[in-house]
PQR file with spaces between the fields and no chain letter, atoms N, CA, C, O and H, PARSE charges and radii, in Angstrom:
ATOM       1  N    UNK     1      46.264  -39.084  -44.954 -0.4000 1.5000
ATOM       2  CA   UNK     1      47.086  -37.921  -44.679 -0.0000 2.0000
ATOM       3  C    UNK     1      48.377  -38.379  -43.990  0.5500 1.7000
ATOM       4  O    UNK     1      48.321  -39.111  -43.003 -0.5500 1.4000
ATOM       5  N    UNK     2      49.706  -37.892  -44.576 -0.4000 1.5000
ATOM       6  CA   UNK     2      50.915  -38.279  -44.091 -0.0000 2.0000
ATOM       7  C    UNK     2      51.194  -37.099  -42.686  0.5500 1.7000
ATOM       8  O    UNK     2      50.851  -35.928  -42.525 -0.5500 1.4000
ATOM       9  H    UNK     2      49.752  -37.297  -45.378  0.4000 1.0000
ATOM      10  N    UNK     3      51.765  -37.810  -42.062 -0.4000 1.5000
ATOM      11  CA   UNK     3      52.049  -36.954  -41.051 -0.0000 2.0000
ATOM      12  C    UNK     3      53.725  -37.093  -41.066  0.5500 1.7000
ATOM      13  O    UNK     3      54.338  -38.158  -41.001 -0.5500 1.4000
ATOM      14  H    UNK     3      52.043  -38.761  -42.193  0.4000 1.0000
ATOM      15  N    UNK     4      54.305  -35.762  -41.168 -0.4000 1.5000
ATOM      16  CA   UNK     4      56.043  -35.639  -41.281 -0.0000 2.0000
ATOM      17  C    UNK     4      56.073  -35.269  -39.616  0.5500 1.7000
ATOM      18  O    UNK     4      55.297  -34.710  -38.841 -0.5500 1.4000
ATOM      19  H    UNK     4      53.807  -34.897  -41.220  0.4000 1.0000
ATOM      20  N    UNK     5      57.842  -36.103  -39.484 -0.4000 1.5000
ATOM      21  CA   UNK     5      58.679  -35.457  -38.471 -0.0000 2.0000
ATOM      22  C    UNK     5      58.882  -34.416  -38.138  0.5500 1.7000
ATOM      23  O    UNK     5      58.833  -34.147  -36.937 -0.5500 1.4000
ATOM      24  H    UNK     5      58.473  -36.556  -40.114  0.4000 1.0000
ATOM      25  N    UNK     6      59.184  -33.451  -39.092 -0.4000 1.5000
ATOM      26  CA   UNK     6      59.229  -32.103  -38.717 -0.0000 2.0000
ATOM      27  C    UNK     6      58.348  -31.180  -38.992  0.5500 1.7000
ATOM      28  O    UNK     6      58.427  -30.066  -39.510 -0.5500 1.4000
ATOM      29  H    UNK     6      59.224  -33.669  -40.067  0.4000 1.0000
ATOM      30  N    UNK     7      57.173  -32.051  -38.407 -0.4000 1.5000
ATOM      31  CA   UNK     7      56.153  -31.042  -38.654 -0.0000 2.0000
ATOM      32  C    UNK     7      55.593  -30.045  -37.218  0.5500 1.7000
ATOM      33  O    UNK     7      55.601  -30.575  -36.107 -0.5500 1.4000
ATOM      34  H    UNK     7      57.109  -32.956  -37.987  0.4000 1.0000
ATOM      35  N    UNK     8      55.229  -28.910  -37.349 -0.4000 1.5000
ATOM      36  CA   UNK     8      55.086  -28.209  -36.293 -0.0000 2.0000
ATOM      37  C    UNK     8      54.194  -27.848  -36.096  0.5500 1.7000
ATOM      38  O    UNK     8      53.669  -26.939  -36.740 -0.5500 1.4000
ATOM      39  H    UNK     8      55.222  -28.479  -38.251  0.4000 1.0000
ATOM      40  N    UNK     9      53.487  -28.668  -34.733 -0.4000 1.5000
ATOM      41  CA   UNK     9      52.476  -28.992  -34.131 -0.0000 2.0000
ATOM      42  C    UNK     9      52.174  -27.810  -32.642  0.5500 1.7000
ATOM      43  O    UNK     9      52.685  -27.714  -31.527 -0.5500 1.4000
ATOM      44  H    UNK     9      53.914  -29.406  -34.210  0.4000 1.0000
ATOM      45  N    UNK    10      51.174  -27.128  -33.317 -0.4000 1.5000
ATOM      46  CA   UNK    10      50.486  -25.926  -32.839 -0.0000 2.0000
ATOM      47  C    UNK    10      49.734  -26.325  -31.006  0.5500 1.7000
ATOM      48  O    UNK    10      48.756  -27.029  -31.258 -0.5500 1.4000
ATOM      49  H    UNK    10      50.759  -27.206  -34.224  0.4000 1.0000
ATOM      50  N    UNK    11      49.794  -26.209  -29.953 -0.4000 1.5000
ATOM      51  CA   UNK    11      48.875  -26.259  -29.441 -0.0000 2.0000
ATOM      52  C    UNK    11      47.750  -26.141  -28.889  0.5500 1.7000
ATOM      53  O    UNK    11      47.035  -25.424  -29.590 -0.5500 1.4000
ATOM      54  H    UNK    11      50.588  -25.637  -29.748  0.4000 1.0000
ATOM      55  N    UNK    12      47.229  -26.497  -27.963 -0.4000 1.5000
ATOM      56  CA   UNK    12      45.912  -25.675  -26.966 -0.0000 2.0000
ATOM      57  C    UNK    12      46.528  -25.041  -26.133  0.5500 1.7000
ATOM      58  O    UNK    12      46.224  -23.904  -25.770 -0.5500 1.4000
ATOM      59  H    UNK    12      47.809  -27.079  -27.394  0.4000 1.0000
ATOM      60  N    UNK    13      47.490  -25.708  -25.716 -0.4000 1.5000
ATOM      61  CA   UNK    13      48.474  -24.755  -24.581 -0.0000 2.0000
ATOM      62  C    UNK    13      49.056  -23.253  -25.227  0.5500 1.7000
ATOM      63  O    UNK    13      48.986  -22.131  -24.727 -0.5500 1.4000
ATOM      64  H    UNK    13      47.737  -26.631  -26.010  0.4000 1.0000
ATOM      65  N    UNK    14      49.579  -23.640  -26.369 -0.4000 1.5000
ATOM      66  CA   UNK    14      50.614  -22.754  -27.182 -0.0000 2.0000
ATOM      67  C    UNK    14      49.526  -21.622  -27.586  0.5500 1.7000
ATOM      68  O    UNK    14      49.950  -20.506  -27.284 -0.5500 1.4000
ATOM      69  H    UNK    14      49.636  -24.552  -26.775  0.4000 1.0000
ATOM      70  N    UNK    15      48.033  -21.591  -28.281 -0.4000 1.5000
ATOM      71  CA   UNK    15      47.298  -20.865  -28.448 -0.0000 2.0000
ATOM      72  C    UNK    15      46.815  -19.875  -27.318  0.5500 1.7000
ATOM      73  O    UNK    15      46.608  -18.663  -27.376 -0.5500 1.4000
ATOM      74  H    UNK    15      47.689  -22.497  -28.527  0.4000 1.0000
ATOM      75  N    UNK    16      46.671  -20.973  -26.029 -0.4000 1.5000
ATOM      76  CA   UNK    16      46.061  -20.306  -24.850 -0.0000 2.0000
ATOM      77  C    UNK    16      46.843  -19.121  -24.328  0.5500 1.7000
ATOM      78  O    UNK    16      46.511  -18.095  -23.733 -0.5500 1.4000
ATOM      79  H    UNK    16      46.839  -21.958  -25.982  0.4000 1.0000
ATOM      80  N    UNK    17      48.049  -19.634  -24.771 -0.4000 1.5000
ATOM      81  CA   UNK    17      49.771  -18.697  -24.425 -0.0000 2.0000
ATOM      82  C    UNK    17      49.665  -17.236  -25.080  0.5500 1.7000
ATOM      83  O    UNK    17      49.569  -16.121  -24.566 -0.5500 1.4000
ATOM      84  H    UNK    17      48.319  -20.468  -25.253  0.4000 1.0000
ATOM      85  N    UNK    18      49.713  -17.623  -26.263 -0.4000 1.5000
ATOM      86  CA   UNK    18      49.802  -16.617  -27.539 -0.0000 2.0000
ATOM      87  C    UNK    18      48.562  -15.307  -27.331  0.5500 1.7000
ATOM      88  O    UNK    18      48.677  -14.149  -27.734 -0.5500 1.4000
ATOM      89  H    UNK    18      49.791  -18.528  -26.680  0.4000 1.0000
ATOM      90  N    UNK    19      47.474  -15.862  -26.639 -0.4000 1.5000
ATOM      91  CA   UNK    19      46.313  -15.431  -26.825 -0.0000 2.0000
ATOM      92  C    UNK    19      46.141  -14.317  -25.619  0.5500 1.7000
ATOM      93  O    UNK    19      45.672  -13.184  -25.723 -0.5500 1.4000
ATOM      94  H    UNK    19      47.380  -16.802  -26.312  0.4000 1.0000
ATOM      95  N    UNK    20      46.606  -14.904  -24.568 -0.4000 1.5000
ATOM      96  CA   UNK    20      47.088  -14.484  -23.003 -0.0000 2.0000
ATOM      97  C    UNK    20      47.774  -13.453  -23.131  0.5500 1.7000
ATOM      98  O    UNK    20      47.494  -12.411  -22.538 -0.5500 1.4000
ATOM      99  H    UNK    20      46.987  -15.824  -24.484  0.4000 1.0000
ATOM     100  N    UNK    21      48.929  -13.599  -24.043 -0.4000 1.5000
ATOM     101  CA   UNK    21      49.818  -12.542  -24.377 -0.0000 2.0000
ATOM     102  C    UNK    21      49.470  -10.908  -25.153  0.5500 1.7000
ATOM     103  O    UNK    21      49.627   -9.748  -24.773 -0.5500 1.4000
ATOM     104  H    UNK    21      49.157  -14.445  -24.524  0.4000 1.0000
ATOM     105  N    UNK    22      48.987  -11.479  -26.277 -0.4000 1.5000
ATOM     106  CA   UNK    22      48.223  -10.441  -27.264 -0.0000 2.0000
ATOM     107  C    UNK    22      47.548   -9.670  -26.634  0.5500 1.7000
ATOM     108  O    UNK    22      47.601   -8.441  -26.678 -0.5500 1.4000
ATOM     109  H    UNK    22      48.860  -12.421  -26.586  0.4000 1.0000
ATOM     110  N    UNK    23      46.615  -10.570  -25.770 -0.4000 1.5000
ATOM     111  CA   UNK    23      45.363   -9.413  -24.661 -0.0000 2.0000
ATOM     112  C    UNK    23      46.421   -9.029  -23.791  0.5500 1.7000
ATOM     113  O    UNK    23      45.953   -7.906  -23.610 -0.5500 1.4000
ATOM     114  H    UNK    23      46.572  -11.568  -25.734  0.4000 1.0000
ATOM     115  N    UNK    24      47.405   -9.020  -23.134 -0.4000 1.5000
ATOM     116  CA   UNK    24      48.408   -8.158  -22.297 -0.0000 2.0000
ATOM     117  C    UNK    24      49.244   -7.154  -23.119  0.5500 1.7000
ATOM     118  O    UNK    24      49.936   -6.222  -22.708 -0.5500 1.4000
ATOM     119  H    UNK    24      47.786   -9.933  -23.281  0.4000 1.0000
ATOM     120  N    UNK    25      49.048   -7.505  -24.184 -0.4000 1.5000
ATOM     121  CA   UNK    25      50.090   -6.520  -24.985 -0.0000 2.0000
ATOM     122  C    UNK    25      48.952   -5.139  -25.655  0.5500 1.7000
ATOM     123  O    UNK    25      49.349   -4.094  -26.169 -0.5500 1.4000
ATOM     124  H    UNK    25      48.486   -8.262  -24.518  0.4000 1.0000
ATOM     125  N    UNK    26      47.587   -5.530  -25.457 -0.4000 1.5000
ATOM     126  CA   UNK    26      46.644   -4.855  -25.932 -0.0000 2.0000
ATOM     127  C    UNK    26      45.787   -3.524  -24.344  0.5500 1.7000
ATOM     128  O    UNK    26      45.201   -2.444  -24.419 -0.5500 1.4000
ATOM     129  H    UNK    26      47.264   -6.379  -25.040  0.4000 1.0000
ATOM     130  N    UNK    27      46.190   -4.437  -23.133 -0.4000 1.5000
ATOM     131  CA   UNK    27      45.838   -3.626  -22.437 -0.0000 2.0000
ATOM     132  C    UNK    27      47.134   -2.701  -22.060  0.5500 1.7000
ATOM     133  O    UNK    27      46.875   -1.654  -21.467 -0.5500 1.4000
ATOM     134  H    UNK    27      46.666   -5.315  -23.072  0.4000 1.0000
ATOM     135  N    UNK    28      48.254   -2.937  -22.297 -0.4000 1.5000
ATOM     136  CA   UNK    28      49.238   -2.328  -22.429 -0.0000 2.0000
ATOM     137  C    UNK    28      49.084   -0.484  -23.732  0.5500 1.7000
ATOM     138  O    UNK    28      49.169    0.729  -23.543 -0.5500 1.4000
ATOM     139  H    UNK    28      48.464   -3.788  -22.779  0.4000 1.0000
ATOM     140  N    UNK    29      48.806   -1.498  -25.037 -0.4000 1.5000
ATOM     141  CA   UNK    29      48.376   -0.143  -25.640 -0.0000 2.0000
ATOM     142  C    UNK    29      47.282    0.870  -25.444  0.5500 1.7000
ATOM     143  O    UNK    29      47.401    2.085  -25.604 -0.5500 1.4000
ATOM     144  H    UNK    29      48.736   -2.483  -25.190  0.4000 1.0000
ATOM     145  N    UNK    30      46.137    0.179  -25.054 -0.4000 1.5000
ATOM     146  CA   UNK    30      44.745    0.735  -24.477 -0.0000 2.0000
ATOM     147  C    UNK    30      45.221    2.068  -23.340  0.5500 1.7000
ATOM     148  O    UNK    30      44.878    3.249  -23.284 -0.5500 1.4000
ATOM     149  H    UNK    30      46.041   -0.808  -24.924  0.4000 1.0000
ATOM     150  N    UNK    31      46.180    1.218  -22.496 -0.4000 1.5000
ATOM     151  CA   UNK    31      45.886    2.137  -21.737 -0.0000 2.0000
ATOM     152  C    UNK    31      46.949    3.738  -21.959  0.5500 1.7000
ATOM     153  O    UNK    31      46.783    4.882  -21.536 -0.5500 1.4000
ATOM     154  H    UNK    31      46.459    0.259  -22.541  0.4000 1.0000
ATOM     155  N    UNK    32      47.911    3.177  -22.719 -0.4000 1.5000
ATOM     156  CA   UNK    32      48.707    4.285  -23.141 -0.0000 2.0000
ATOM     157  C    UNK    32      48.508    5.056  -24.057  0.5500 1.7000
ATOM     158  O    UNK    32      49.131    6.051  -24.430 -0.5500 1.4000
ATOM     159  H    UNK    32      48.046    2.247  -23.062  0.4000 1.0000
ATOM     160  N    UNK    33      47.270    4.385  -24.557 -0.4000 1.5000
ATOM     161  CA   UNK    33      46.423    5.292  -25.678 -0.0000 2.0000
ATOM     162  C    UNK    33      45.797    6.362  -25.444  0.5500 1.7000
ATOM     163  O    UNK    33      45.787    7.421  -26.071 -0.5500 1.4000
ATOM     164  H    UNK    33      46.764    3.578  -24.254  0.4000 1.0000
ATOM     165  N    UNK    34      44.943    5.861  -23.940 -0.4000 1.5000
ATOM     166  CA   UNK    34      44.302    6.960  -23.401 -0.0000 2.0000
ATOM     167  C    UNK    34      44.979    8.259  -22.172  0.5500 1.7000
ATOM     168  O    UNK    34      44.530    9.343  -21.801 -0.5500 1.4000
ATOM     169  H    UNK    34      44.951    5.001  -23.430  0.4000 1.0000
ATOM     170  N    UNK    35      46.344    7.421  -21.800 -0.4000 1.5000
ATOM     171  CA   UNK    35      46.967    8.612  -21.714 -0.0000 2.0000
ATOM     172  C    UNK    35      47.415    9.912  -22.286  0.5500 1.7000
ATOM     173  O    UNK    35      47.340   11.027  -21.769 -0.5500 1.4000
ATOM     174  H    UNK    35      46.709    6.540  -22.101  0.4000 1.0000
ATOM     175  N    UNK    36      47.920    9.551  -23.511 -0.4000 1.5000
ATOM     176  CA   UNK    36      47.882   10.298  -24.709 -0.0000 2.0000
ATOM     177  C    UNK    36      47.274   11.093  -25.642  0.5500 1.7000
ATOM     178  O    UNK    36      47.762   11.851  -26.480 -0.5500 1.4000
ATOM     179  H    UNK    36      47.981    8.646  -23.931  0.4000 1.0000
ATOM     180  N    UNK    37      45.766   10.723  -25.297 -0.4000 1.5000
ATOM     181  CA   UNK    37      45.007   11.219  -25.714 -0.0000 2.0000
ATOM     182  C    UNK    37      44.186   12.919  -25.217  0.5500 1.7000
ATOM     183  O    UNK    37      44.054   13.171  -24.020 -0.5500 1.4000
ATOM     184  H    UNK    37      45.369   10.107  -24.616  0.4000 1.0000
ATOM     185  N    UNK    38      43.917   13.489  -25.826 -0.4000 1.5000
ATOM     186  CA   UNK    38      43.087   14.556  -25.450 -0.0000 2.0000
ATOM     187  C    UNK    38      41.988   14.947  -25.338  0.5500 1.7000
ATOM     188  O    UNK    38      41.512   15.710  -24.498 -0.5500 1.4000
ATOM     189  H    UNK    38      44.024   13.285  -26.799  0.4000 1.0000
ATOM     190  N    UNK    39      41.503   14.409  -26.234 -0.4000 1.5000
ATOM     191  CA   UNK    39      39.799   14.275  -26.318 -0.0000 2.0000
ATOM     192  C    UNK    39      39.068   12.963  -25.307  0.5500 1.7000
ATOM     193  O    UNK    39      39.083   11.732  -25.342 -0.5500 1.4000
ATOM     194  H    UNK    39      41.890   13.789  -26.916  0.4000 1.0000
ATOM     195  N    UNK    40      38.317   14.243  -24.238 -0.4000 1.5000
ATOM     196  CA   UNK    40      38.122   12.989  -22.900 -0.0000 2.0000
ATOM     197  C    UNK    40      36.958   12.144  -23.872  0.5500 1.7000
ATOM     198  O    UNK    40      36.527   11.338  -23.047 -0.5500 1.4000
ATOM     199  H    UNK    40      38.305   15.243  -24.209  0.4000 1.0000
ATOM     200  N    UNK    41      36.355   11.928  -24.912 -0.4000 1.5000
ATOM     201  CA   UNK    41      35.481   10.841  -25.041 -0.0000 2.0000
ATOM     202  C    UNK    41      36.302    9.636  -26.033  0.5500 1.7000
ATOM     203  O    UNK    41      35.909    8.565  -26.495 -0.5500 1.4000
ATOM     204  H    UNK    41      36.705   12.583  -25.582  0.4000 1.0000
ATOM     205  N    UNK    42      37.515   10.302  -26.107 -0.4000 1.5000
ATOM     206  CA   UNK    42      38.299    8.973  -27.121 -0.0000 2.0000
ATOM     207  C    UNK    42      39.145    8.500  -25.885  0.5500 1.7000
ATOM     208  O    UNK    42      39.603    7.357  -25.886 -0.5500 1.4000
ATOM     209  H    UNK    42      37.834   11.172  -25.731  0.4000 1.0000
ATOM     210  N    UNK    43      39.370    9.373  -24.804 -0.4000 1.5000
ATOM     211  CA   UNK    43      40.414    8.268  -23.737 -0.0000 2.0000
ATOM     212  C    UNK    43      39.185    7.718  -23.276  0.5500 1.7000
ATOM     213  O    UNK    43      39.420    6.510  -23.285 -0.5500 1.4000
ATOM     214  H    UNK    43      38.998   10.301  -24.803  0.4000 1.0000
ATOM     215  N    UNK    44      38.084    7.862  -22.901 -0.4000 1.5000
ATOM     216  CA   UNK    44      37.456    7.171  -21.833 -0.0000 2.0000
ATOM     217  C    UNK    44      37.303    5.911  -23.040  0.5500 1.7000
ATOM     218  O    UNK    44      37.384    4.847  -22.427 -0.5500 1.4000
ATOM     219  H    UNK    44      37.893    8.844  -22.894  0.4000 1.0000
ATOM     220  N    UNK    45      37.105    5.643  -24.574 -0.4000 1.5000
ATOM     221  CA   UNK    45      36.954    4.759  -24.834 -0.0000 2.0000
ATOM     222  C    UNK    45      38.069    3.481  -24.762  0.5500 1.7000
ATOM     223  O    UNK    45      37.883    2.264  -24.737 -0.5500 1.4000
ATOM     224  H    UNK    45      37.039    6.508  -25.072  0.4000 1.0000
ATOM     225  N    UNK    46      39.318    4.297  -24.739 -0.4000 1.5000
ATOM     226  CA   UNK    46      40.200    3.564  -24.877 -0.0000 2.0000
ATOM     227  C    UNK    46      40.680    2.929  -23.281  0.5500 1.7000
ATOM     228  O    UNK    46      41.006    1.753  -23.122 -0.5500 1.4000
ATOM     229  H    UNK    46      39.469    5.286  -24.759  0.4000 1.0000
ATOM     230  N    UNK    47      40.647    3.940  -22.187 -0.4000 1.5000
ATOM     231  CA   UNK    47      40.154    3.453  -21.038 -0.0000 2.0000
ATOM     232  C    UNK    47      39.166    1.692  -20.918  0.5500 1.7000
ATOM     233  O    UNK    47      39.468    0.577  -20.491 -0.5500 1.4000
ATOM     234  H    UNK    47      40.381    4.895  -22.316  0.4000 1.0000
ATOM     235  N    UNK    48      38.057    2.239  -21.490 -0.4000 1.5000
ATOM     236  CA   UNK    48      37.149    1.192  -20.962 -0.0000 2.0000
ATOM     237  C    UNK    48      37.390    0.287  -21.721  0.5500 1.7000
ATOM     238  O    UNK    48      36.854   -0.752  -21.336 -0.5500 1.4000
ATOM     239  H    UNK    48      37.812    3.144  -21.837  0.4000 1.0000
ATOM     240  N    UNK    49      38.401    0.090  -23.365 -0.4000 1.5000
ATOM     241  CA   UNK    49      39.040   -1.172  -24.425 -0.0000 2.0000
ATOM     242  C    UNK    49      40.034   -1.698  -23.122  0.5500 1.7000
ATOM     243  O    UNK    49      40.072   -2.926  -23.051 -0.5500 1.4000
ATOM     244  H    UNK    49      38.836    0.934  -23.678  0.4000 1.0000
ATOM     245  N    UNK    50      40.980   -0.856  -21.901 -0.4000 1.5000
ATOM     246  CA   UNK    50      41.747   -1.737  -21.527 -0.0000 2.0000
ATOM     247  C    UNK    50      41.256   -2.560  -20.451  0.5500 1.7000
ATOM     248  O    UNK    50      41.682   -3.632  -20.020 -0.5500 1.4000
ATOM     249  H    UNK    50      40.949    0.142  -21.958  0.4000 1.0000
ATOM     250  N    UNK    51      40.260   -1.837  -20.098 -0.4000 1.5000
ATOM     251  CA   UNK    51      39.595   -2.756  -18.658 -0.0000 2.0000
ATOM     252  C    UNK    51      38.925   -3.714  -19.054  0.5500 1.7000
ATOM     253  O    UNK    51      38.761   -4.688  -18.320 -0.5500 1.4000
ATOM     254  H    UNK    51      39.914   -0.966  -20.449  0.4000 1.0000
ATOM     255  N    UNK    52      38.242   -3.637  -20.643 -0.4000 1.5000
ATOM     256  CA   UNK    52      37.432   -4.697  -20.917 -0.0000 2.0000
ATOM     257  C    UNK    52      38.389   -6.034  -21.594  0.5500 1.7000
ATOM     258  O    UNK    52      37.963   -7.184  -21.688 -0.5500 1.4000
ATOM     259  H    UNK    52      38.375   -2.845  -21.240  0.4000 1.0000
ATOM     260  N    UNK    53      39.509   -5.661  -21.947 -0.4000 1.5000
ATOM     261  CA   UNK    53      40.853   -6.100  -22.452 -0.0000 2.0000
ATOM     262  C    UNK    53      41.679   -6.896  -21.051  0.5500 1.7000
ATOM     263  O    UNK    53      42.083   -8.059  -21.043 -0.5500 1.4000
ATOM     264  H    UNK    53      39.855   -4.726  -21.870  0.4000 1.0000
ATOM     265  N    UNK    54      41.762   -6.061  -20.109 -0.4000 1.5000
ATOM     266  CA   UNK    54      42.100   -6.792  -18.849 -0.0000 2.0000
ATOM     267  C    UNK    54      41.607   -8.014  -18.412  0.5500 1.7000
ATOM     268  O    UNK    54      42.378   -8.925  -18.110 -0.5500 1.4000
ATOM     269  H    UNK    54      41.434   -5.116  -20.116  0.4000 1.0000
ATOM     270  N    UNK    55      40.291   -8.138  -18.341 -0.4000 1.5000
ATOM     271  CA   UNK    55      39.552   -8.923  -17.977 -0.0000 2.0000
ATOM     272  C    UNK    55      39.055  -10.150  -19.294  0.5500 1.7000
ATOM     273  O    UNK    55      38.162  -10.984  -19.143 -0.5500 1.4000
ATOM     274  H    UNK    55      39.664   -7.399  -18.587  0.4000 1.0000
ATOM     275  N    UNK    56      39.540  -10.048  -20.016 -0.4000 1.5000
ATOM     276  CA   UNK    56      40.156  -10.966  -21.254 -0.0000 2.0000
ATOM     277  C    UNK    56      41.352  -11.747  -20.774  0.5500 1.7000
ATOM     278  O    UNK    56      41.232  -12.897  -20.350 -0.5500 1.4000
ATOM     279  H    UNK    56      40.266   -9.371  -20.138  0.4000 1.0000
ATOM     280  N    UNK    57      42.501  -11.120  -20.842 -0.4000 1.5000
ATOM     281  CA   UNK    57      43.541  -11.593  -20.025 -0.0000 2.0000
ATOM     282  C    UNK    57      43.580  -12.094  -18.950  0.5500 1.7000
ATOM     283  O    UNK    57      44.661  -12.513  -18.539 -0.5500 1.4000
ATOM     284  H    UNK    57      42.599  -10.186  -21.186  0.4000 1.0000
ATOM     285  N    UNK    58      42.546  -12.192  -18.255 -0.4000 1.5000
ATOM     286  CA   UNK    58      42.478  -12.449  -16.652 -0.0000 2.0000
ATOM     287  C    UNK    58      42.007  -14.031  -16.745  0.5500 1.7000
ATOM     288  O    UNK    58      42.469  -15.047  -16.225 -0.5500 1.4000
ATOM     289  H    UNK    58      41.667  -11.852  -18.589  0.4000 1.0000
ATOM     290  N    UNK    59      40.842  -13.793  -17.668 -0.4000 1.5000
ATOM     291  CA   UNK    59      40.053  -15.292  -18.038 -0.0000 2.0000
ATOM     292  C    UNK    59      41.111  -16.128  -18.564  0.5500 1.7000
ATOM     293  O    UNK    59      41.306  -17.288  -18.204 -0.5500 1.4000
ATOM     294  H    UNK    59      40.466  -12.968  -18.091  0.4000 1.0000
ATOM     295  N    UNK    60      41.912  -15.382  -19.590 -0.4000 1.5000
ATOM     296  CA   UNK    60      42.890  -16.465  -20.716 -0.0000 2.0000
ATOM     297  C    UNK    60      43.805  -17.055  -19.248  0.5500 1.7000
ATOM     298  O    UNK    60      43.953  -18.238  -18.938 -0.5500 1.4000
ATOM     299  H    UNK    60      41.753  -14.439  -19.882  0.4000 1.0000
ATOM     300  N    UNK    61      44.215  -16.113  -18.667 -0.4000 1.5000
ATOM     301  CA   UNK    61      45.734  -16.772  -18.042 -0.0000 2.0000
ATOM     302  C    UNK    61      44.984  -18.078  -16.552  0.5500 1.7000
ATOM     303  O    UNK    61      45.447  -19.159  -16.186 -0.5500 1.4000
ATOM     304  H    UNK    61      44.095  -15.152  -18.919  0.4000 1.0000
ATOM     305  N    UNK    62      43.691  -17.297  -16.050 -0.4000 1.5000
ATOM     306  CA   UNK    62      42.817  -18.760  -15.297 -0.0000 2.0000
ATOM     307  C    UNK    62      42.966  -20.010  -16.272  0.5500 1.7000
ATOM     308  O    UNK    62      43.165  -21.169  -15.908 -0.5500 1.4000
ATOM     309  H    UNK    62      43.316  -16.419  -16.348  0.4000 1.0000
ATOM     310  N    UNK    63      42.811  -19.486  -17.778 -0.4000 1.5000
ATOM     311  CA   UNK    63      42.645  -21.235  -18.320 -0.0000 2.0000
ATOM     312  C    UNK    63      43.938  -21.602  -18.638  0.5500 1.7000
ATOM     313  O    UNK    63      44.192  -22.805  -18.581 -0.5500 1.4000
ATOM     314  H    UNK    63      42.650  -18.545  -18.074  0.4000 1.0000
ATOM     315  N    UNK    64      44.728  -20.908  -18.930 -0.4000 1.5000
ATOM     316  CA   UNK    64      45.608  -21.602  -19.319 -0.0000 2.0000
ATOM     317  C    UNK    64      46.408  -22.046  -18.094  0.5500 1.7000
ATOM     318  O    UNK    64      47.393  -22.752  -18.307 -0.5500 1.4000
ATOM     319  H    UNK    64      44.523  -19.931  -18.977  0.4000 1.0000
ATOM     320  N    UNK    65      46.115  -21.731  -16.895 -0.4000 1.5000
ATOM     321  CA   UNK    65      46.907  -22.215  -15.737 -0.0000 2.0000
ATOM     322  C    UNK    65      46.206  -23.324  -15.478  0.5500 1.7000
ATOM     323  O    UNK    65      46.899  -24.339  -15.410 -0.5500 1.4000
ATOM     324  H    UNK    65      45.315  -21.157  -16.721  0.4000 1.0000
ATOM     325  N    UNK    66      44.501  -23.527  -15.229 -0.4000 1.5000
ATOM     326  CA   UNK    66      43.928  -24.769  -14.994 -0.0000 2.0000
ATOM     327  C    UNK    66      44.300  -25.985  -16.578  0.5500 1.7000
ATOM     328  O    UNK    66      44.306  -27.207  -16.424 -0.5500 1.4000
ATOM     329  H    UNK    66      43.939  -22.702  -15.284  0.4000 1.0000
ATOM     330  N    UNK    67      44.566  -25.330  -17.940 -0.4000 1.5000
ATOM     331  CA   UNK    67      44.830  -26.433  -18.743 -0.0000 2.0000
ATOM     332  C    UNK    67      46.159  -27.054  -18.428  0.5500 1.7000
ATOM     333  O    UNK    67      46.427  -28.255  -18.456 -0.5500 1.4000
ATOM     334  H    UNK    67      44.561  -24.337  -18.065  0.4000 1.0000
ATOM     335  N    UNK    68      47.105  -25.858  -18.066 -0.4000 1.5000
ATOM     336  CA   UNK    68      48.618  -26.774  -17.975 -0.0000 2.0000
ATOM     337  C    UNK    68      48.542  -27.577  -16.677  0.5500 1.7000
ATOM     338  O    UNK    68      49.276  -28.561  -16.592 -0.5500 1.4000
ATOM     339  H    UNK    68      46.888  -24.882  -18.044  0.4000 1.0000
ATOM     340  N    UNK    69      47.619  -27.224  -15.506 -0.4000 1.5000
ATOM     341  CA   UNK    69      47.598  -28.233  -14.336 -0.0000 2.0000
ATOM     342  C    UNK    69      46.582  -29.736  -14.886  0.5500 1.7000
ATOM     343  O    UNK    69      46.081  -30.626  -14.199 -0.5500 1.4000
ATOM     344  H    UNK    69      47.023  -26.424  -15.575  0.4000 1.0000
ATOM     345  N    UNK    70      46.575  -29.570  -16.034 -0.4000 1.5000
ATOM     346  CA   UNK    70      45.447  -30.842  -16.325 -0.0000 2.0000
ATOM     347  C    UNK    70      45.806  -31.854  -17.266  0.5500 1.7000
ATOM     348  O    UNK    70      45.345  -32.965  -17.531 -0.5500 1.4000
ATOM     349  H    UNK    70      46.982  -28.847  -16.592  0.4000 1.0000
ATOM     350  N    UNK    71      46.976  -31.008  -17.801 -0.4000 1.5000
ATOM     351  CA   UNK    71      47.864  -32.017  -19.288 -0.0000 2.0000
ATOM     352  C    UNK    71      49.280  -31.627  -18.648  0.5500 1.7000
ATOM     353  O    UNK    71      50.323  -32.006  -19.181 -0.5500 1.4000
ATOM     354  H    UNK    71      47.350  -30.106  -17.586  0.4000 1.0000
């Protein structure tokens, strides 16, 4: 397998990033979902998608702070 110069090389860091992000951009909608909403058994679900969504994000951004202190 040839490996090119300009090839663009994905990371663990760059994933951990991307991933960190998405779950912040998701408890972001979660929770504005359930503001919006009217029917209390579709906000409380969307409620409990952002807290369980939060705490996604919470784990990603611990690792990706202990991976960038390690590489």
């Amino acid at each position: 397998m040839t490996t090119l110069d300009n090839e663009v090389k994905i990371t663990t860091y760059d994933r951990l990033l991307r991933a960190w992000e998405n779950s912040m951009e998701l408890v972001r909608d979660y929770e504005m979902y359930s503001k919006r909403i009217e029917d209390d058994q579709i906000k409380m679900v969307f409620k409990e998608f952002a807290e369980d969504e939060g705490m996604h994000a919470t784990k990603l951004r611990e690792m990706l702070l202990d991976y960038k202190q390690k590489h």
